[in-house]
C-alpha positions in Angstrom: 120.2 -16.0 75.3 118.2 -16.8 78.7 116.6 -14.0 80.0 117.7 -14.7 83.3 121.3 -15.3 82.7 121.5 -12.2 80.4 120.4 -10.7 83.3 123.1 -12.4 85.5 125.4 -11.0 82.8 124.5 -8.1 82.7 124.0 -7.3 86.9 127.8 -9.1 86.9 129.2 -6.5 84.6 127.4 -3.4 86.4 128.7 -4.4 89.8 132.0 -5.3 88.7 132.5 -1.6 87.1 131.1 -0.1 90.0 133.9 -1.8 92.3 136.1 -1.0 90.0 135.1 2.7 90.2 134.8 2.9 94.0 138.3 0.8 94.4 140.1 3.0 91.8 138.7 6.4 94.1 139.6 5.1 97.3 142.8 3.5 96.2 142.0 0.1 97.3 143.5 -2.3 95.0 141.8 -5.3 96.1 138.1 -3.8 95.6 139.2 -2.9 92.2 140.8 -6.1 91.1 137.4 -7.9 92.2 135.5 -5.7 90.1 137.5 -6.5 87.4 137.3 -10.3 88.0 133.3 -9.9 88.0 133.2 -8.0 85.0 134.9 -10.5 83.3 132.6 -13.0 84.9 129.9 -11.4 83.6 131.4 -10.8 79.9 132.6 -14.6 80.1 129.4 -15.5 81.2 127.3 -13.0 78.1 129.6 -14.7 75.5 129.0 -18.3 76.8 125.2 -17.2 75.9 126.2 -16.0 72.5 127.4 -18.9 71.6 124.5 -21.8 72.7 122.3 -19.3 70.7 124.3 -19.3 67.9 124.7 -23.0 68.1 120.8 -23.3 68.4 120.3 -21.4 65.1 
C-alpha cells in the first residue's frame, strides 16, 4: 500500500470517528452521519489498497 494513501486512510478513519464521537455527545445527527460516511471512506479507501497490493504480488 502507498504510504501516502494509507495515510489518507488512515487520517479518513480517525476524523470520521472523532465526528462521530462529538455528534453522538452533542446530539447532532448530521455531524455524526458524516463521520460515519468518512470512516467508511477511509475503510473503502484502506481496502482498495489491499487489494492493488495483493494484485501486485
Amino acid at each position: 500500500m502507498a504510504a501516502d494513501e494509507k495515510a489518507q486512510a488512515k487520517g479518513e478513519q480517525v476524523e470520521g470517528k472523532v465526528k462521530k464521537v462529538v455528534g453522538g455527545a452533542v446530539g447532532n445527527e448530521s455531524m455524526k452521519a458524516e463521520g460515519r460516511a468518512d470512516e467508511t471512506k477511509g475503510d473503502l479507501r484502506q481496502a482498495k489498497e489491499k487489494a492493488k497490493d495483493a494484485i501486485k504480488e
